[in-house]
N, C-alpha and C positions, 0 to 999 in steps of 0.2 A: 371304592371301599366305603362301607357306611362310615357315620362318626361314632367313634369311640371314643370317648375321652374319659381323664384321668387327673384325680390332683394328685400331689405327689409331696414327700417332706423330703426335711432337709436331710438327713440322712440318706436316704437314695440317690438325691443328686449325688450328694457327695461321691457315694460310692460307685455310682452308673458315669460320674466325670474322672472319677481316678481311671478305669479301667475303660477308659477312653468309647462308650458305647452310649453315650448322650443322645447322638444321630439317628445309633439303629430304635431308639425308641418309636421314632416313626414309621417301625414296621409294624407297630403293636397298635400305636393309640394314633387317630391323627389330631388331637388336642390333646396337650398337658399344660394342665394348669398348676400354679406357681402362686399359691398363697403369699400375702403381704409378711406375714412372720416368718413362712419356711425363705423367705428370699431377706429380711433381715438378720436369720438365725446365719444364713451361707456368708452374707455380707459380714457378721463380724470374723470371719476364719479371715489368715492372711490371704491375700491378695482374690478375696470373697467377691469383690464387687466389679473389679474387672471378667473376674469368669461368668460371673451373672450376665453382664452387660454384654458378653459373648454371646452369651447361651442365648439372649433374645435376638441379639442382633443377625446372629446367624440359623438359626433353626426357627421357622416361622410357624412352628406348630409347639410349641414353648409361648403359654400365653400368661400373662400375668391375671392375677385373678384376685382383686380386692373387695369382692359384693359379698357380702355374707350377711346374715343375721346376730347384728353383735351384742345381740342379749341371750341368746343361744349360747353364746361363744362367753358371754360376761359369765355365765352361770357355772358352765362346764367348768372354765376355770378359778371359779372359788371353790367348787365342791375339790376339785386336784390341790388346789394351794393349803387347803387346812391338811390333807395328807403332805405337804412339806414339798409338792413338788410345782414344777410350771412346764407348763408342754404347749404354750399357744400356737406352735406350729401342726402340732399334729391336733390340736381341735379343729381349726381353722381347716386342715386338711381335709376332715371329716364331713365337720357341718358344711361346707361350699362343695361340696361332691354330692350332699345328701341334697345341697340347692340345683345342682346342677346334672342330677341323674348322675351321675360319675362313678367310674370306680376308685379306690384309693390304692395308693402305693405307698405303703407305710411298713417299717420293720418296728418301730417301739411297741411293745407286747402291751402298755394299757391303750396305747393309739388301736391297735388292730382290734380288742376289745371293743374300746368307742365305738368303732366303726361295726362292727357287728351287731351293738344294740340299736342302730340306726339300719339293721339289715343291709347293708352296703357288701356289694362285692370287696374285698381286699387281698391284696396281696404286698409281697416286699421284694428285695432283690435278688433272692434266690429265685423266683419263681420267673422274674424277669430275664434272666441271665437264664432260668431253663428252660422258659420258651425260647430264648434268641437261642438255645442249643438247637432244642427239636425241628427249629424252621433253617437249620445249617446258615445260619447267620456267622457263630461262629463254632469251633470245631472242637472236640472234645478234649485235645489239647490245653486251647484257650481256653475253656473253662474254666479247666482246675488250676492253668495260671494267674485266671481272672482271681481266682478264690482264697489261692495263694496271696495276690497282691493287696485282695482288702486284707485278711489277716493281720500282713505286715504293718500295715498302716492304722489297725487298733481298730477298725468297722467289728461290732459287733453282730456274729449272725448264729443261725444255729447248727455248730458245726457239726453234730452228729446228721441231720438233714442234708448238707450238703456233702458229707461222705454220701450218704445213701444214694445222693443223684448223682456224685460222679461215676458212682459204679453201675447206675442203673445208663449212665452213659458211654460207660466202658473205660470210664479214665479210674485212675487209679485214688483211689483216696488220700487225703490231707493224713501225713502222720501228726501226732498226737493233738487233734481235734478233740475238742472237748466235747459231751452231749449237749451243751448249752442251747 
């Protein structure tokens, strides 16, 4: 398999360790890189730092990735802080995939922006979760229970989108998902 490789935010881990599919990532990408902030942002969640310390311990295609351009990354994030916000995971995500030829795995909607004025391929968890459909990693079933699960657990995605791919995968859609 050539290399593919991928950074990735904290929000996908999240969401790709809830619904237990951290593993099958290595059908997709054989590198994913793990930004310094996206693996500080995991570390403050409860018991953040033990699952981290998993994550590399055990999947050796989970690389940690602290080389970036941090005046790239200083810049990005003063022009987001005077807009009131801080996203250093998902610059970080950006810029060290734009260093690394990479694609990005990002769901925050100004992150998937960033990454598009840098021309970057991107994608988020929906599209992860519909590739592992279309390669019967897992089955259309699991899907919509995968999708259910984030739900439950507050992951914001967009749920009119993910109706349309469960039924474009024959499973039945999420009632009352919102278009978000």
């Amino acid at each position: 398999m050539p290399t593919i490789c991928c950074t990735i935010d904290s929000s996908c881990v999240v969401a790709l360790q809830h619904v237990g599919l951290l593993p099958q990532l290595s059908m997709l990408f054989s590198i994913v890189l793990v930004p310094k902030a996206v693996r500080a942002e995991i570390s403050k969640r409860k018991s953040g730092k033990d699952h981290l310390r998993r994550i590399f311990d055990e999947y050796s295609f989970f690389r940690r990735c602290d080389k970036f351009e941090k005046g790239a990354i200083d810049f990005l994030l003063a022009e987001r802080r005077r807009e009131g916000s801080r996203d250093r995971g998902e610059v970080e995500a950006v810029v060290q995939a734009s260093q690394e030829g990479a694609m990005v795995i990002i769901d925050d909607h100004w992150g998937r922006k960033l990454a598009e004025n840098y021309a970057l391929e991107c994608h988020g968890t929906c599209w992860v979760l519909e590739r592992m459909s279309e390669l019967a990693l897992i089955s259309p079933t699991e899907l919509r229970e995968h999708f259910l699960a984030l739900r439950e657990i507050g992951i914001r995605l967009p749920w009119g989108i993910v109706n349309d791919l469960l039924s474009k995968s024959g499973g039945e859609p999420l009632p009352n998902a919102s278009g978000r």
